[in-house]
Biotite code that builds the C-alpha atoms (Angstrom):
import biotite.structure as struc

atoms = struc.array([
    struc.Atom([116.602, 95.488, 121.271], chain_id="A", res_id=1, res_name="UNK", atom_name="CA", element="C"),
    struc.Atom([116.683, 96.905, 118.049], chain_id="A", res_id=2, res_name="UNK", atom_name="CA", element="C"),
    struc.Atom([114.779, 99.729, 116.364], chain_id="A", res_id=3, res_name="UNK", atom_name="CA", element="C"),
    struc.Atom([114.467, 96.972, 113.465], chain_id="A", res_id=4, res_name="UNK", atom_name="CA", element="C"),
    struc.Atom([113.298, 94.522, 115.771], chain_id="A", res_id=5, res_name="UNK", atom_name="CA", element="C"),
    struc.Atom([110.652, 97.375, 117.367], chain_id="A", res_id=6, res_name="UNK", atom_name="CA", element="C"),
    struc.Atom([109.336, 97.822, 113.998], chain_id="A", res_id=7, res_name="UNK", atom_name="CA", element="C"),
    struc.Atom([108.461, 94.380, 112.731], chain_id="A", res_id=8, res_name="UNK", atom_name="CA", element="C"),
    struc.Atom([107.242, 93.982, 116.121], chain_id="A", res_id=9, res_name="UNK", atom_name="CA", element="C"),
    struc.Atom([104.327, 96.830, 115.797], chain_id="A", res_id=10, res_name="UNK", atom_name="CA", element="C"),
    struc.Atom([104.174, 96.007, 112.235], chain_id="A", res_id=11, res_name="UNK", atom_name="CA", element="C"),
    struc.Atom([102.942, 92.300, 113.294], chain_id="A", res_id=12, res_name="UNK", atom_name="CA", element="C"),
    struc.Atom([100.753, 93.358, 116.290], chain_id="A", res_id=13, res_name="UNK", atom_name="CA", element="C"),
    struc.Atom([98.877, 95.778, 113.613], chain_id="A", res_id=14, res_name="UNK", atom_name="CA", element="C"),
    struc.Atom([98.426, 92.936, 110.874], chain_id="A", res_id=15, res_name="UNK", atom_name="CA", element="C"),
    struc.Atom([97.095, 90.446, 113.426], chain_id="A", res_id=16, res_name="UNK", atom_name="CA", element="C"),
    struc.Atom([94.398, 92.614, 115.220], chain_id="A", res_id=17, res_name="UNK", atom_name="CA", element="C"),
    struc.Atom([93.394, 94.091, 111.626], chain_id="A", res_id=18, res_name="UNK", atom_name="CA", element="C"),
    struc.Atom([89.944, 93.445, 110.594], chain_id="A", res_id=19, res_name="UNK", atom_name="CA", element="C"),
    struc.Atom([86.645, 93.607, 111.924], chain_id="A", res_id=20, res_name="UNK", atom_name="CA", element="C"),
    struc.Atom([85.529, 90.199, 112.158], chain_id="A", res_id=21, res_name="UNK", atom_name="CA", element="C"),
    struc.Atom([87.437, 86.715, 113.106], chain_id="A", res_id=22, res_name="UNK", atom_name="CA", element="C"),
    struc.Atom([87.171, 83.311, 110.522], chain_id="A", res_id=23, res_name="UNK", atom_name="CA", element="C"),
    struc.Atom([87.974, 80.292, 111.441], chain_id="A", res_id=24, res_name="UNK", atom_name="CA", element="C"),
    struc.Atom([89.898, 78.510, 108.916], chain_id="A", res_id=25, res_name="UNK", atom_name="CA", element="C"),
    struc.Atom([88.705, 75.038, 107.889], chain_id="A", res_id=26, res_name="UNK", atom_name="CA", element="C"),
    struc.Atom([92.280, 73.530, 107.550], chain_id="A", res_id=27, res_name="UNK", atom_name="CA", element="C"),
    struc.Atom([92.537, 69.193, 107.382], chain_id="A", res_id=28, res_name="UNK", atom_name="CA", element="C"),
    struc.Atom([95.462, 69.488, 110.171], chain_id="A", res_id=29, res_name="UNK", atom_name="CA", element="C"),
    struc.Atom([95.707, 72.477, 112.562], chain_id="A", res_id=30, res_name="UNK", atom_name="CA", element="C"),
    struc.Atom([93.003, 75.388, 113.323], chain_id="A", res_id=31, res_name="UNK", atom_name="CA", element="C"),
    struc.Atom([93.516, 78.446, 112.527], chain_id="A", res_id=32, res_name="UNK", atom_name="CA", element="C"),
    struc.Atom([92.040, 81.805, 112.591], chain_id="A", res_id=33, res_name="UNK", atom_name="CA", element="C"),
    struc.Atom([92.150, 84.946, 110.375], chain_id="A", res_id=34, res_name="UNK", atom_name="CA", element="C"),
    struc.Atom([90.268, 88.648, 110.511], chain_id="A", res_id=35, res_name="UNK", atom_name="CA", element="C"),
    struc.Atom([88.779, 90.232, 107.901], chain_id="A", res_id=36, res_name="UNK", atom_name="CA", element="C"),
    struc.Atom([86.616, 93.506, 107.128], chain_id="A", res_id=37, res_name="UNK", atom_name="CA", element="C"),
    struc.Atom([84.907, 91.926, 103.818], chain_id="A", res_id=38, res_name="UNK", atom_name="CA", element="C"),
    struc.Atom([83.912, 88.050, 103.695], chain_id="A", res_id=39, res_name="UNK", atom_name="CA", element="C"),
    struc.Atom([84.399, 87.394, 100.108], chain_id="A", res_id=40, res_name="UNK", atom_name="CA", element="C"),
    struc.Atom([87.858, 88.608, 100.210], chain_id="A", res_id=41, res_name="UNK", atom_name="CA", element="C"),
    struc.Atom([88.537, 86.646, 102.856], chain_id="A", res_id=42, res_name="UNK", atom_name="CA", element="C"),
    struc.Atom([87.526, 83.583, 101.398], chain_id="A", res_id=43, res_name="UNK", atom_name="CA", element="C"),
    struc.Atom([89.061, 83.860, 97.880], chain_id="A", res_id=44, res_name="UNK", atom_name="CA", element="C"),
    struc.Atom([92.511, 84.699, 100.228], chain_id="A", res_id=45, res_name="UNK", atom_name="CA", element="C"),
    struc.Atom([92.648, 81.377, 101.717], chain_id="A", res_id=46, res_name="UNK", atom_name="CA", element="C"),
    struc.Atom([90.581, 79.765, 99.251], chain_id="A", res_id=47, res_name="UNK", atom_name="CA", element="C"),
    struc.Atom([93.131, 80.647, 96.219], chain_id="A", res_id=48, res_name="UNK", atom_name="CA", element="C"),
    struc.Atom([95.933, 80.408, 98.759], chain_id="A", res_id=49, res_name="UNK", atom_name="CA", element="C"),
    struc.Atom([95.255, 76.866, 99.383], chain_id="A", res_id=50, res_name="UNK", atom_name="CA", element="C"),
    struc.Atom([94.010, 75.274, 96.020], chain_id="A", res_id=51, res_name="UNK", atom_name="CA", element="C"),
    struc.Atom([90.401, 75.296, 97.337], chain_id="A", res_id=52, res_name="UNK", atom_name="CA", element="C"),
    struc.Atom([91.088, 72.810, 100.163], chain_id="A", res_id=53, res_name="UNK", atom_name="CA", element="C"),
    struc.Atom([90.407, 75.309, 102.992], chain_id="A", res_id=54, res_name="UNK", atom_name="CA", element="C"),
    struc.Atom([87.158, 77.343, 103.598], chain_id="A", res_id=55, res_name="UNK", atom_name="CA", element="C"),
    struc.Atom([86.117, 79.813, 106.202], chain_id="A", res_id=56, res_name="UNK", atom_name="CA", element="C"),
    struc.Atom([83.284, 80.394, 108.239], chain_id="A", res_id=57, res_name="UNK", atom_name="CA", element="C"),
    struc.Atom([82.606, 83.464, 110.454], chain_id="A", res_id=58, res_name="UNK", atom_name="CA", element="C"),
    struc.Atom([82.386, 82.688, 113.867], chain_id="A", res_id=59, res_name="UNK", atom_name="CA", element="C"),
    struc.Atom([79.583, 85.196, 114.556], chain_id="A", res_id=60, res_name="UNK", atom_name="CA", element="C"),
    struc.Atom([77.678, 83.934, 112.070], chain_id="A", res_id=61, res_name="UNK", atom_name="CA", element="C"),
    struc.Atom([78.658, 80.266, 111.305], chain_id="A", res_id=62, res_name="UNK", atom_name="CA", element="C"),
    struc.Atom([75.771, 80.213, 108.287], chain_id="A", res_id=63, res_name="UNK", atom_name="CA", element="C"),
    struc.Atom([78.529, 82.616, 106.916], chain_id="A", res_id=64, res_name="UNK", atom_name="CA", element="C"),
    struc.Atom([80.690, 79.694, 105.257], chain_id="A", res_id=65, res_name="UNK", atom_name="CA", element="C"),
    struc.Atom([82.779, 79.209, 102.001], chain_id="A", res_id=66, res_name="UNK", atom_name="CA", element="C"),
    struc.Atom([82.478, 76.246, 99.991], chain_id="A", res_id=67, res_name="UNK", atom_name="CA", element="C"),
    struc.Atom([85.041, 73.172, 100.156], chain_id="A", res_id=68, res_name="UNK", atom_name="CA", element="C"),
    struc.Atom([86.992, 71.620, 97.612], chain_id="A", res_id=69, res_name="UNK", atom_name="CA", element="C"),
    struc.Atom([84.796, 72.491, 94.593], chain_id="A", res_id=70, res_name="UNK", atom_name="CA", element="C"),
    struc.Atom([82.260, 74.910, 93.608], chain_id="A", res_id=71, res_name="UNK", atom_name="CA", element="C"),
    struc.Atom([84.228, 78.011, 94.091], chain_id="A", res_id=72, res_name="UNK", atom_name="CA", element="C"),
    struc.Atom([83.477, 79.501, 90.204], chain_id="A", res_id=73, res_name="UNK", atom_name="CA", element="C"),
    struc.Atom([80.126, 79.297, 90.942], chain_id="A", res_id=74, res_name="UNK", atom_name="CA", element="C"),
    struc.Atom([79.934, 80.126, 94.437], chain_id="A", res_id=75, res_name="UNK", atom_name="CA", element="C"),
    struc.Atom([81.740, 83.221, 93.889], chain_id="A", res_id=76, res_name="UNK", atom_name="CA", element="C"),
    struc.Atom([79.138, 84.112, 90.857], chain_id="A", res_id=77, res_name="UNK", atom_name="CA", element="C"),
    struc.Atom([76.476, 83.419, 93.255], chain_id="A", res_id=78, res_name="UNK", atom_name="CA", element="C"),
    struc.Atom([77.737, 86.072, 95.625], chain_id="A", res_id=79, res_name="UNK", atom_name="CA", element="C"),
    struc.Atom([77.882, 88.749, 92.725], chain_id="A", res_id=80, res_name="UNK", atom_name="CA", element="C"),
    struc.Atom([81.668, 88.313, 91.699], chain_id="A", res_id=81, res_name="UNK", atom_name="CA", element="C"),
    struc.Atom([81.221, 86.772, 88.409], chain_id="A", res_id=82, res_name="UNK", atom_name="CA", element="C"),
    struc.Atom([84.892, 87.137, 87.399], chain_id="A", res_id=83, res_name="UNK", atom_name="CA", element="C"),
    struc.Atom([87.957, 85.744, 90.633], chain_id="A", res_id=84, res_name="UNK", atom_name="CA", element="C"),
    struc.Atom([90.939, 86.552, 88.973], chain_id="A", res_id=85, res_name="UNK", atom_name="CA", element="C"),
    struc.Atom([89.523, 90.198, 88.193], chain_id="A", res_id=86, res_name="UNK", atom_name="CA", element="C"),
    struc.Atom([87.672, 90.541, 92.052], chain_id="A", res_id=87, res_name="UNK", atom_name="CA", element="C"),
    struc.Atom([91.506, 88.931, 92.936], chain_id="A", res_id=88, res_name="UNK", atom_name="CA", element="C"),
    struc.Atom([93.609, 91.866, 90.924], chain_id="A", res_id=89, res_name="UNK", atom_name="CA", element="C"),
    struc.Atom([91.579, 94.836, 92.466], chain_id="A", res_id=90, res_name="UNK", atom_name="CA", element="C"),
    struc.Atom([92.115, 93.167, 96.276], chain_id="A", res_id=91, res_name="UNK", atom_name="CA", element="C"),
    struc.Atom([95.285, 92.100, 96.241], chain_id="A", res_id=92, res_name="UNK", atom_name="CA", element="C"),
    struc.Atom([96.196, 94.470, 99.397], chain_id="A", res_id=93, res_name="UNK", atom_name="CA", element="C"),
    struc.Atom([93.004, 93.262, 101.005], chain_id="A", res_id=94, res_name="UNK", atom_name="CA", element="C"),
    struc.Atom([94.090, 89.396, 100.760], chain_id="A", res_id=95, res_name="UNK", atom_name="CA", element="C"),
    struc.Atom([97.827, 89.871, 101.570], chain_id="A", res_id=96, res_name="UNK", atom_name="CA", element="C"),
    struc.Atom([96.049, 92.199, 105.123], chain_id="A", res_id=97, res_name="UNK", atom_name="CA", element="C"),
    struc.Atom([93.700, 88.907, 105.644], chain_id="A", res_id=98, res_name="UNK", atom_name="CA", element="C"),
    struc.Atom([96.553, 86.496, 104.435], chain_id="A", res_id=99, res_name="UNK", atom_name="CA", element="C"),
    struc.Atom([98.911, 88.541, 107.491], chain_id="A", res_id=100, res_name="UNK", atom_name="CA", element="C"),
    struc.Atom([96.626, 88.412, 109.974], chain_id="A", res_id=101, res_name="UNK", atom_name="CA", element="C"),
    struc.Atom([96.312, 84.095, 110.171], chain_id="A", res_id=102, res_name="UNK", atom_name="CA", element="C"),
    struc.Atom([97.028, 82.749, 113.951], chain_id="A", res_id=103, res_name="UNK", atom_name="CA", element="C"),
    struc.Atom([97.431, 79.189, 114.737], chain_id="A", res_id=104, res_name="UNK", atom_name="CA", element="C"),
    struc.Atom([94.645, 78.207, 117.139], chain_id="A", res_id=105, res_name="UNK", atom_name="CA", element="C"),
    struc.Atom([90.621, 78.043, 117.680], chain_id="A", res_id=106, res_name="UNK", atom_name="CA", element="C"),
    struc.Atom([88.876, 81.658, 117.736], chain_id="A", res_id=107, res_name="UNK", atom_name="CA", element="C"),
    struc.Atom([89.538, 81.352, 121.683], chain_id="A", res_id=108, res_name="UNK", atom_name="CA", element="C"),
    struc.Atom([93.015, 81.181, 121.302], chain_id="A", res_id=109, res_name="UNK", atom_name="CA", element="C"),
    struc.Atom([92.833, 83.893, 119.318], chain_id="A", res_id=110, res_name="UNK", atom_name="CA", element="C"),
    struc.Atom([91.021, 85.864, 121.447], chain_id="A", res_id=111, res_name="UNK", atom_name="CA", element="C"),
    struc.Atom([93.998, 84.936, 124.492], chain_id="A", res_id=112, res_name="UNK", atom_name="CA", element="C"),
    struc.Atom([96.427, 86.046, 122.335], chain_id="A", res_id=113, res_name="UNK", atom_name="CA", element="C"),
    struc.Atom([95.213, 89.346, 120.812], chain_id="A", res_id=114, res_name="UNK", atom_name="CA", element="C"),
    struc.Atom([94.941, 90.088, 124.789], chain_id="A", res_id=115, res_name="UNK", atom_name="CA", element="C"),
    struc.Atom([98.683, 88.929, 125.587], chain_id="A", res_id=116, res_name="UNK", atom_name="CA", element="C"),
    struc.Atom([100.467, 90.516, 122.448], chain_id="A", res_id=117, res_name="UNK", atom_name="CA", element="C"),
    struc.Atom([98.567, 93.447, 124.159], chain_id="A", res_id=118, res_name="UNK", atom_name="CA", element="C"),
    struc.Atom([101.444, 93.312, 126.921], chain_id="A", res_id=119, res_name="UNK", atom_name="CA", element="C"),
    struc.Atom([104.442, 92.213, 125.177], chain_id="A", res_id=120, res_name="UNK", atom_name="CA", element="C"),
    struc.Atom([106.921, 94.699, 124.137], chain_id="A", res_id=121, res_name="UNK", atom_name="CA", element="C"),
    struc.Atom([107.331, 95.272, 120.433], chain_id="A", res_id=122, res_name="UNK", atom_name="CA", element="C"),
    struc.Atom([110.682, 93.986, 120.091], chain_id="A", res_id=123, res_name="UNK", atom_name="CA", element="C"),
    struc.Atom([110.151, 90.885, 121.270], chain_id="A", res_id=124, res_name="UNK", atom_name="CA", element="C"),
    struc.Atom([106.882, 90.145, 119.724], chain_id="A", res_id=125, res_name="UNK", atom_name="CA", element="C"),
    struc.Atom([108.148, 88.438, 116.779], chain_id="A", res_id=126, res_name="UNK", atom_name="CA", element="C"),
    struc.Atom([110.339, 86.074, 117.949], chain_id="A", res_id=127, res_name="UNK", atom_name="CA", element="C"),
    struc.Atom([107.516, 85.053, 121.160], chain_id="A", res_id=128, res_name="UNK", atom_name="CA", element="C"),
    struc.Atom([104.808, 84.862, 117.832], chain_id="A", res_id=129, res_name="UNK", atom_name="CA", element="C"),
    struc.Atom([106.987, 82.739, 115.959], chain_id="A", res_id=130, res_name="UNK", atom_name="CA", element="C"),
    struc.Atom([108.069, 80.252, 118.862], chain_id="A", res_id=131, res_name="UNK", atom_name="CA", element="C"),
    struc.Atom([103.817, 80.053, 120.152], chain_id="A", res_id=132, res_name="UNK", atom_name="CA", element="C"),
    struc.Atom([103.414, 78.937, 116.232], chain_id="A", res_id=133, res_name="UNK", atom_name="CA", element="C"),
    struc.Atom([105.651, 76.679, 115.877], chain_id="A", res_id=134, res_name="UNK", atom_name="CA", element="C"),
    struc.Atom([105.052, 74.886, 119.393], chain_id="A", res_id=135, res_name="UNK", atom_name="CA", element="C"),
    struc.Atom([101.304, 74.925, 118.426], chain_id="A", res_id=136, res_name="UNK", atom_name="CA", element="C"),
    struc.Atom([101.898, 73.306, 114.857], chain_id="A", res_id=137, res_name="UNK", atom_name="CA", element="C"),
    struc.Atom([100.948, 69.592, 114.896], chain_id="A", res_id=138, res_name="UNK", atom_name="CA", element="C"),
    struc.Atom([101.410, 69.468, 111.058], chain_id="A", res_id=139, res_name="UNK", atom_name="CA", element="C"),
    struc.Atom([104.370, 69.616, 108.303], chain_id="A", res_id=140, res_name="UNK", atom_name="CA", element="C"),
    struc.Atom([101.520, 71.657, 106.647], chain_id="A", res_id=141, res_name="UNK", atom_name="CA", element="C"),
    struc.Atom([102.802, 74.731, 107.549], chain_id="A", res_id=142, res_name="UNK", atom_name="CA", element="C"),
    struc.Atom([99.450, 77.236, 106.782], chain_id="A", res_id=143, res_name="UNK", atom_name="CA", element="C"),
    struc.Atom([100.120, 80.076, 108.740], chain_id="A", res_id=144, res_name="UNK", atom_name="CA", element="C"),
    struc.Atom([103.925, 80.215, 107.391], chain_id="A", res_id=145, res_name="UNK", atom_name="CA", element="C"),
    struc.Atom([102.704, 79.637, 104.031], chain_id="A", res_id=146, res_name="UNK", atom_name="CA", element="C"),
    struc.Atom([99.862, 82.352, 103.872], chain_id="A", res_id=147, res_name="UNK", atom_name="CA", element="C"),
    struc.Atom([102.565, 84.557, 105.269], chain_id="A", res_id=148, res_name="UNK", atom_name="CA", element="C"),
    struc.Atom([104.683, 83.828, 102.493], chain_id="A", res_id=149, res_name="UNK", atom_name="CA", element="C"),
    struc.Atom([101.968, 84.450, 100.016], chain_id="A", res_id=150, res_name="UNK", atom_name="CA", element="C"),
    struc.Atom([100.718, 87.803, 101.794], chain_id="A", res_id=151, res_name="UNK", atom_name="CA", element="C"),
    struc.Atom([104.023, 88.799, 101.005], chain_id="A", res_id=152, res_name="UNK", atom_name="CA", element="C"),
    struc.Atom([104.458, 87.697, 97.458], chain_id="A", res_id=153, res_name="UNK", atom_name="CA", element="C"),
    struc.Atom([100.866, 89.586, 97.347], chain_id="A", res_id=154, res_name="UNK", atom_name="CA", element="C"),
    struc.Atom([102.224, 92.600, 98.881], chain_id="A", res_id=155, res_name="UNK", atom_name="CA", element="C"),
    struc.Atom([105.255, 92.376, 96.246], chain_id="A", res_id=156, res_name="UNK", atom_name="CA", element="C"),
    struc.Atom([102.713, 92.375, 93.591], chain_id="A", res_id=157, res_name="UNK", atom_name="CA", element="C"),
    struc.Atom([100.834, 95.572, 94.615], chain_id="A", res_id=158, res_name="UNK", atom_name="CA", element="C"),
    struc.Atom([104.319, 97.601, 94.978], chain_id="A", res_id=159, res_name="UNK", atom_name="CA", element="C"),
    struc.Atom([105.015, 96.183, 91.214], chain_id="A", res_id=160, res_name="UNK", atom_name="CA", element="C"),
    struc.Atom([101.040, 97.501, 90.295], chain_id="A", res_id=161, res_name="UNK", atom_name="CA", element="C"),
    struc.Atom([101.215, 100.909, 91.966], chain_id="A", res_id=162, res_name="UNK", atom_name="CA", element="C"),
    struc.Atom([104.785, 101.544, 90.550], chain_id="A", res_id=163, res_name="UNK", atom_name="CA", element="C"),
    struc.Atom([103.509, 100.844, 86.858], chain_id="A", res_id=164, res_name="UNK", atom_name="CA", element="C"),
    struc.Atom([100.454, 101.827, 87.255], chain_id="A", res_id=165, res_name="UNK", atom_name="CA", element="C"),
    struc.Atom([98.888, 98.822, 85.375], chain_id="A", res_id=166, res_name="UNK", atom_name="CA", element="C"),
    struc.Atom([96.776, 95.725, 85.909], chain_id="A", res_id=167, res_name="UNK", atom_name="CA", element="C"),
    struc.Atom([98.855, 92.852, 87.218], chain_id="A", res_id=168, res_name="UNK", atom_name="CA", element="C"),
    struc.Atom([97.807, 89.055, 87.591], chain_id="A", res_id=169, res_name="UNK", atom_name="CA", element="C"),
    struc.Atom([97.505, 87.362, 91.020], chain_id="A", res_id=170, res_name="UNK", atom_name="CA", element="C"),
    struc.Atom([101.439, 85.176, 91.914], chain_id="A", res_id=171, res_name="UNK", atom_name="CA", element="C"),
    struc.Atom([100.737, 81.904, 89.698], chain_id="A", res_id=172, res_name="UNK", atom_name="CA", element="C"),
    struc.Atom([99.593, 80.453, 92.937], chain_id="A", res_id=173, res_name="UNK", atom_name="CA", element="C"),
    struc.Atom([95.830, 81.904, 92.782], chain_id="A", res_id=174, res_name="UNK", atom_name="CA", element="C"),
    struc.Atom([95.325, 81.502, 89.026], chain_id="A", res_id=175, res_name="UNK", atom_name="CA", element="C"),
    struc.Atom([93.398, 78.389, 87.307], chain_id="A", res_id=176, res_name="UNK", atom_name="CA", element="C"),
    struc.Atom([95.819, 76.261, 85.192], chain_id="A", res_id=177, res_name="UNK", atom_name="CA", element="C"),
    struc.Atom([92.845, 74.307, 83.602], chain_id="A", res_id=178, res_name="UNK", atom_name="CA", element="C"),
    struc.Atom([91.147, 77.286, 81.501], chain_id="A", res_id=179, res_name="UNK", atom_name="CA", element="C"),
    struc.Atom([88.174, 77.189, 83.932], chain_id="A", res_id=180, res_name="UNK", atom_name="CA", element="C"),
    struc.Atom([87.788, 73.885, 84.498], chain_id="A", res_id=181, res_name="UNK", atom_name="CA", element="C"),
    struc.Atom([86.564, 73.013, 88.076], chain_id="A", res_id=182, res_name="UNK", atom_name="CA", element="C"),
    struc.Atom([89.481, 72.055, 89.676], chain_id="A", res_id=183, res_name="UNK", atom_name="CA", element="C"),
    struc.Atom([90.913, 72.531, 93.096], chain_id="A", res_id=184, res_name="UNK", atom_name="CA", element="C"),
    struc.Atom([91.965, 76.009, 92.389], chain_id="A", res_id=185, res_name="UNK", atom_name="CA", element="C"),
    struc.Atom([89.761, 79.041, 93.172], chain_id="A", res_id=186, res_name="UNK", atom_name="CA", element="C"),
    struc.Atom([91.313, 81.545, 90.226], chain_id="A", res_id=187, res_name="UNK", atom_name="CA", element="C"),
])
């Protein structure tokens, strides 16, 4: 195996055991799972990810819940983030780390496979986590691949910040199109 393939292997066994506590993800189609250290990052993550139709809810504490569909303005207000797309701009590292860190499966499942990626070698962890999620998906709504895809257009997006060393908007995916109207859209 390659030193390449080594790489993205340890790189993908660090971004899903990241975080201190496990979500579930309440998708329409399949379940899924992230981990996160803060809960309102977490939930503007997938909730601006996914136009406001998933939520999470912490499996320790299943009281711990994001709203559904709409609300999410004032939800967020209500937790003491009165502005998303600002609270958005200064965690954009945060949400791409909870964005990585998505697995395809109940918090169980999760559990299973944060013990077997324990025991698989590094270069061939990538190609065993990508075959598990795509056996697993019941859906054309790819989630896991898409948050993937958006964790890295997030991680793009912090390079392009830190390199100019000013403020730069969330990917057009996580920002309101309706001036604030309650929409689907989180930001």
């Amino acid at each position: 195996m390659t030193t390449v393939q080594r790489l993205a292997g340890a790189e993908l066994r660090a971004q899903l055991t990241r975080g201190k506590e496990v979500y579930d993800v309440m998708d329409p189609s399949d379940a899924y799972t992230i981990r996160a250290d803060d809960f309102l990052v977490a939930a503007l993550a997938i909730g601006a990810s996914f136009g406001g139709t998933c939520a999470i809810q912490s499996v320790m504490d299943p009281a711990k819940q994001s709203p559904i569909l709409f609300g999410w303005r004032e939800w967020f207000a209500e937790q003491g983030v009165p502005d998303c797309e600002q609270f958005a701009d200064e965690h954009l590292e945060e949400m791409s780390g909870v964005l990585e860190s998505i697995v395809i499966g109940s918090p169980g499942e999760r559990e299973e496979l944060e013990s077997t990626i324990a025991m698989i070698d590094d270069a061939d962890l990538v190609a065993w986590f990508d075959r598990r999620h795509d056996r697993r998906r019941s859906s054309c709504n790819d989630i896991g691949g898409r948050a993937r895809a958006i964790a890295k257009q997030l991680r793009e997006a912090v390079k392009r910040k830190q390199s100019a060393e000013i403020s730069v908007s969330p990917p057009s995916s996580l920002r309101t199109t309706n001036h604030g109207q309650n929409d689907n859209r989180v930001v």
